[in-house]
C-alpha positions as CSV (number, residue, x, y, z in Angstrom):
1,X,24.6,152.2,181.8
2,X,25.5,153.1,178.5
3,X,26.4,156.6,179.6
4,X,28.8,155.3,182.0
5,X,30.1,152.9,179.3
6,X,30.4,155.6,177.1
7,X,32.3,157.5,179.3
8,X,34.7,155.1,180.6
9,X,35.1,154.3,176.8
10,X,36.3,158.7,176.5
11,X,38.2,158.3,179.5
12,X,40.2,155.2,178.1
13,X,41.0,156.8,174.7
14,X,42.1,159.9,176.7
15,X,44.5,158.6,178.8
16,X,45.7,156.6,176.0
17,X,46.0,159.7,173.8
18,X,48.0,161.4,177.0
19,X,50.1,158.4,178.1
20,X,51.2,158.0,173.9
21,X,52.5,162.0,173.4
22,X,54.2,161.7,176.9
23,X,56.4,158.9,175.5
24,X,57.0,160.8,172.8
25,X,57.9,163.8,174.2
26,X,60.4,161.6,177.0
27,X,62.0,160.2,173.7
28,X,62.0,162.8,171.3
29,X,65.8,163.2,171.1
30,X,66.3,159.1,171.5
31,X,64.2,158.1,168.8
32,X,63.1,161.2,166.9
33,X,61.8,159.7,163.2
34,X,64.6,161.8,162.1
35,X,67.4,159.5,161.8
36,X,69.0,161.1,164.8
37,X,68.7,164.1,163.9
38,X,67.7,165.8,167.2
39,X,69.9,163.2,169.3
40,X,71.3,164.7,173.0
41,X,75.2,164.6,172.6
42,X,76.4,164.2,176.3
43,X,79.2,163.1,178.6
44,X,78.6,159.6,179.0
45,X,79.9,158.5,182.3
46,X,78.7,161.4,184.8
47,X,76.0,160.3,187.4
48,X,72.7,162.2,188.3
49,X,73.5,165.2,190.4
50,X,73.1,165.6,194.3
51,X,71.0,168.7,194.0
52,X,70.1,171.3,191.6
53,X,72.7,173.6,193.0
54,X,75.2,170.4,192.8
55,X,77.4,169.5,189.3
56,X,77.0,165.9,188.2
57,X,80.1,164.0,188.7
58,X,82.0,160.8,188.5
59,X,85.0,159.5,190.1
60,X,87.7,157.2,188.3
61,X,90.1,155.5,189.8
62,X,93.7,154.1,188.5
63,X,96.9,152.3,189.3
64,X,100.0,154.6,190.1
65,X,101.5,154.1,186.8
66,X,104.1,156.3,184.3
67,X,101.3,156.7,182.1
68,X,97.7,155.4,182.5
69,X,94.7,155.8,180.0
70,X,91.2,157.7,181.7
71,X,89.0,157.6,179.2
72,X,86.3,160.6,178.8
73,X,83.5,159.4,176.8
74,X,81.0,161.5,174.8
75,X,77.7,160.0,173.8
76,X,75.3,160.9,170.8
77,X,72.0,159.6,172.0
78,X,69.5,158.0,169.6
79,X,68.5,154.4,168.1
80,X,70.4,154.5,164.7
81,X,73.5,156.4,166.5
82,X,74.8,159.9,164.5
83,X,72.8,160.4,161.4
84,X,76.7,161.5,159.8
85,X,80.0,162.2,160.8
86,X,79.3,164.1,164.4
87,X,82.5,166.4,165.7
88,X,82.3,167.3,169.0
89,X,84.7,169.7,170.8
90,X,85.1,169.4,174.2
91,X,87.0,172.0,176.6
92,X,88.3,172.4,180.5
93,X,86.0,174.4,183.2
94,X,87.4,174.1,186.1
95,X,85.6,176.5,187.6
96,X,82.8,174.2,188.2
97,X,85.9,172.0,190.4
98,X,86.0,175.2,192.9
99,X,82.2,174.3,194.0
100,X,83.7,171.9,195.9
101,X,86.5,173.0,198.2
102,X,87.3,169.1,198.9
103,X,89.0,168.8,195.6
104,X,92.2,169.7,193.8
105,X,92.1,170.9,190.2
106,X,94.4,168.3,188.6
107,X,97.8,170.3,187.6
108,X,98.4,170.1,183.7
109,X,102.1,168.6,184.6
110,X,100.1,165.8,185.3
111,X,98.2,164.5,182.7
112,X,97.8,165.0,178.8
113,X,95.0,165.3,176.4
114,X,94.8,163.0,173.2
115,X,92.2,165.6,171.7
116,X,89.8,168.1,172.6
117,X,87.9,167.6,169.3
118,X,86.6,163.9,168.6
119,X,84.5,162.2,165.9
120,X,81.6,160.6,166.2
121,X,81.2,158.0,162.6
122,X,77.8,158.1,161.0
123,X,75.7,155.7,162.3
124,X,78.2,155.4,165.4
125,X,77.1,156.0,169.3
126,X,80.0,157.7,171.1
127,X,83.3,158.2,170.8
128,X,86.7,158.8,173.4
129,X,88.4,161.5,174.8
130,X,91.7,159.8,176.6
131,X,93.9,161.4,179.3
132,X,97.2,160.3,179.5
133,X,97.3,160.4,183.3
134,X,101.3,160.1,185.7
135,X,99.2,159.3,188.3
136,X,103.1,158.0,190.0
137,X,103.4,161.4,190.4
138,X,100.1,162.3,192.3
139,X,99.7,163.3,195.7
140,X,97.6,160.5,197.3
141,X,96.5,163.3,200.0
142,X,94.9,165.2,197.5
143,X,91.6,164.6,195.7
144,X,92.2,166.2,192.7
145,X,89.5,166.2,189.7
146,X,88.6,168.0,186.1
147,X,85.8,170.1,185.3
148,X,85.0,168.7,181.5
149,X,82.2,170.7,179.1
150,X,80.9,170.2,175.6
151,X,82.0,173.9,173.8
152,X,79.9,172.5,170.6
153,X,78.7,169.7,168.6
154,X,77.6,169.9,164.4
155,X,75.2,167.7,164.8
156,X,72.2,167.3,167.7
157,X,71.3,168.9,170.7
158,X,74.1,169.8,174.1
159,X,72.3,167.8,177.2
160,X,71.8,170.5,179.5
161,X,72.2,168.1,182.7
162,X,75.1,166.3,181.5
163,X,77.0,168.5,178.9
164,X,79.1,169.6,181.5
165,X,80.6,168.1,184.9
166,X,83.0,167.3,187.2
167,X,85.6,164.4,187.0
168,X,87.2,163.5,190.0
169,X,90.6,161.3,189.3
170,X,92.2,159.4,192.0
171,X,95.4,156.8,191.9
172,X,95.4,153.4,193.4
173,X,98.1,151.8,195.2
174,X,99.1,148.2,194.4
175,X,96.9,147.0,197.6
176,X,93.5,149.0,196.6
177,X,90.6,146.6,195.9
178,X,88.1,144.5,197.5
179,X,89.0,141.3,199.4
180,X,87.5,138.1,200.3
181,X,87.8,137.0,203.9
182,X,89.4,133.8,204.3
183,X,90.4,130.5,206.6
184,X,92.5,131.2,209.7
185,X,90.9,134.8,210.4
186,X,89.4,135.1,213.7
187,X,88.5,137.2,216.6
188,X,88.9,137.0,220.8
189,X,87.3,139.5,223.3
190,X,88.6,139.3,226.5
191,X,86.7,141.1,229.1
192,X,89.6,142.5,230.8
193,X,93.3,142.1,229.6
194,X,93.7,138.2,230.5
195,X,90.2,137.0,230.8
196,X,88.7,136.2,227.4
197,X,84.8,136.3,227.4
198,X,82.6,133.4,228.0
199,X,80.0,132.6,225.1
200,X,80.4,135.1,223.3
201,X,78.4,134.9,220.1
202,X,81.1,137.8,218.3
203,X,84.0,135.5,219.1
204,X,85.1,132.9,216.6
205,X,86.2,132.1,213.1
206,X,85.6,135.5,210.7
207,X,86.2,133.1,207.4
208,X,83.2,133.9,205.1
209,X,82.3,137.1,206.5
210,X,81.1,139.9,203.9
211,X,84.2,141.1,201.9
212,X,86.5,144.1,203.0
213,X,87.4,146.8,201.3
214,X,90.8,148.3,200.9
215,X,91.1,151.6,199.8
216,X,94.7,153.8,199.2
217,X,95.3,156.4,201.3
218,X,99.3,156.9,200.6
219,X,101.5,154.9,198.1
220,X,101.8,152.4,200.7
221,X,99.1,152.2,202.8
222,X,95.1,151.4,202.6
223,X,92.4,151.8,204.7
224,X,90.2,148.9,205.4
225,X,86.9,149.0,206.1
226,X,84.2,146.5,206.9
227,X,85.3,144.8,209.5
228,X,83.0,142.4,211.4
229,X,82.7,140.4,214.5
230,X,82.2,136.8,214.2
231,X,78.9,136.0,212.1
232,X,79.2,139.0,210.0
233,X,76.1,141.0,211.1
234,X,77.9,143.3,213.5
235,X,80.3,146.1,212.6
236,X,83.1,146.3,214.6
237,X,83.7,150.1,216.0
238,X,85.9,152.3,217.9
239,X,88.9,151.0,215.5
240,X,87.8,152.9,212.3
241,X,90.5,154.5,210.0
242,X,92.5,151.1,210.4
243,X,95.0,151.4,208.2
244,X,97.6,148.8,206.9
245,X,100.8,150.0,206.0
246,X,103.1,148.0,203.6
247,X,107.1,148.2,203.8
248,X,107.2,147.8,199.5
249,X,111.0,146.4,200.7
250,X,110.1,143.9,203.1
251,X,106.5,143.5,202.6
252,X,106.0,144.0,206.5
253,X,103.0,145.3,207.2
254,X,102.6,147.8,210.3
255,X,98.8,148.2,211.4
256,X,97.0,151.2,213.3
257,X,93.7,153.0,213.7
258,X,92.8,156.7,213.0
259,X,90.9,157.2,216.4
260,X,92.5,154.6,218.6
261,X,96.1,154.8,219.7
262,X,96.3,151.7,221.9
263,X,95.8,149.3,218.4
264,X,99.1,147.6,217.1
265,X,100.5,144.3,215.7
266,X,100.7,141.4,218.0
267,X,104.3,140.9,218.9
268,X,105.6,137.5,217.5
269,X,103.1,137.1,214.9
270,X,103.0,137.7,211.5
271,X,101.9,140.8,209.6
272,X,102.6,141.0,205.9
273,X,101.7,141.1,202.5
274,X,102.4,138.6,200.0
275,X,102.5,140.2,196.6
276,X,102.3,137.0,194.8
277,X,98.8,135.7,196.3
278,X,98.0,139.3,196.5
279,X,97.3,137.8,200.4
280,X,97.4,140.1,203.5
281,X,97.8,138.0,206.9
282,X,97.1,140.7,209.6
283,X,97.5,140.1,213.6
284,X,96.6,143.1,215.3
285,X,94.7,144.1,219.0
286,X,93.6,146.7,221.0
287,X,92.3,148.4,224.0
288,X,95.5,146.3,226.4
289,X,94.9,147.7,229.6
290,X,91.0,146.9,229.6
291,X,88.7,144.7,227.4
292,X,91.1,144.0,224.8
293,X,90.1,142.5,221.5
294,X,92.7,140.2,219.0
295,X,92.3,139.8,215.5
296,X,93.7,137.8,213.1
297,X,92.6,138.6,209.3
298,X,93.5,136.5,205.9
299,X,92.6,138.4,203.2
300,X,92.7,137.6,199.7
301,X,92.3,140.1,196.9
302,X,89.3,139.6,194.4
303,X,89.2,142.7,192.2
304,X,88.7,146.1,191.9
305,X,86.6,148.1,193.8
């Protein structure tokens, strides 16, 4: 027994021993015992990478505006922040956008740097690279994006996963954002062009149902997406690119799908947006000459997506 007890008692010191220099070695640039000086400086906003062939990446999104701020944050990693005055130039490599033939390197007629050299203060945790962005002037059919590196840093170590990446820049239209689903919107299923269906559990009221998204796909008009039948558990399909798209005159709204001609507005009733409320009030059906559907939607913007 005491054998065992000794040996359980080797085992226990061991894996305390193992488990204390792994922590260490996980934090040795976060919390080194050198007053930072080993901390990871690092490009603060870019998220994990798909694959080790992939860059990691971010996207940011912004009103069409003249002239809109995109910040570019750099991090120095570490509990008590830069042990001095850290400078930290960063530089473009847009090389690392042509890995992805989906994107657009972002012309320099559209946008202008503040800096490409920033200062981290002593005893400070990051600091901010801002772009002056004319995203009214970008193509909304266009992803376009940055490839951003650190070129050097006087104080700490580059972060080899996240000194360099891509930043993928989009504009939002004045209707972009998520919105709640509200009194008055409803659904009808007929099951041929007359005949609505008899308890059906997707007809009804669609007030409460999870919120939609809106998301810009030209100056004027958004995709929505999320749609659901009465009760909110089923999807609605075979309607999916439905787009709104806003008169910015009248505020008229015109509605269509992506894949399915035969959806329109109903005739007679209303369709618009009302840029005060930041309210869309959509009537819209499809599939006429068979088992046509009718929706009614009142949505009601609650922030940005």
């Amino acid at each position: 027994m005491k054998r065992y007890l000794k040996l359980y008692s080797a085992i226990l010191v061991l894996g305390i021993s193992l488990f204390t220099s792994c922590a260490k070695e996980a934090n040795q640039f976060t919390n080194d015992g050198n007053g930072g000086e080993n901390g990871i400086v690092e490009l603060a906003d870019l998220v994990p990478r798909a694959s080790s062939t992939a860059y990691a990446s971010v996207t940011k999104s912004f009103l069409s505006q003249t002239e809109v701020d995109c910040p570019i944050v750099v991090n120095y990693t570490g509990v008590n922040g830069a042990p001095e005055d850290v400078t930290i130039t960063l530089g473009l490599d847009n090389s690392i956008v042509a890995t992805n033939t989906a994107l657009t390197v972002l012309p320099t007629s559209l946008y202008t740097p503040s800096s490409f050299t920033l200062t981290i203060p002593k005893g400070q945790k990051s600091a901010t690279l801002n772009l002056k962005l004319k995203t009214s002037q970008f193509n909304f059919a266009l992803t376009y994006a940055l490839g951003i590196k650190i070129l050097s840093t006087s104080k700490g170590i580059l972060s080899r996963n996240y000194g360099s990446g891509i930043f993928i820049i989009g504009a939002k239209n004045a209707y972009d954002g998520i919105y709640t689903v509200e009194a008055g919107s409803s659904v009808l299923r007929y099951s041929n062009p007359t005949t609505p269906t008899v308890n059906d559990v997707l007809n009804g009221s669609l007030a409460g149902n999870p919120n939609m998204t809106l998301t810009t796909a030209t100056a004027n008009s958004v995709v929505i997406t999320n749609l659901r039948w009465a009760g909110g558990t089923s999807s609605v399909s075979g309607i999916e690119s439905l787009t709104a798209t806003v008169d910015p005159v009248t505020n008229l709204v015109t509605m269509s799908s992506g894949v399915n001609a035969t959806l329109v507005n109903r005739t007679g009733m209303d369709n618009r947006y009302d840029p005060v409320t930041k309210t869309f009030r959509l009537n819209f059906h499809w599939n006429l000459t068979s088992t046509k559907r009718e929706v009614t939607l009142v949505l009601k913007y609650s922030g940005a997506r």
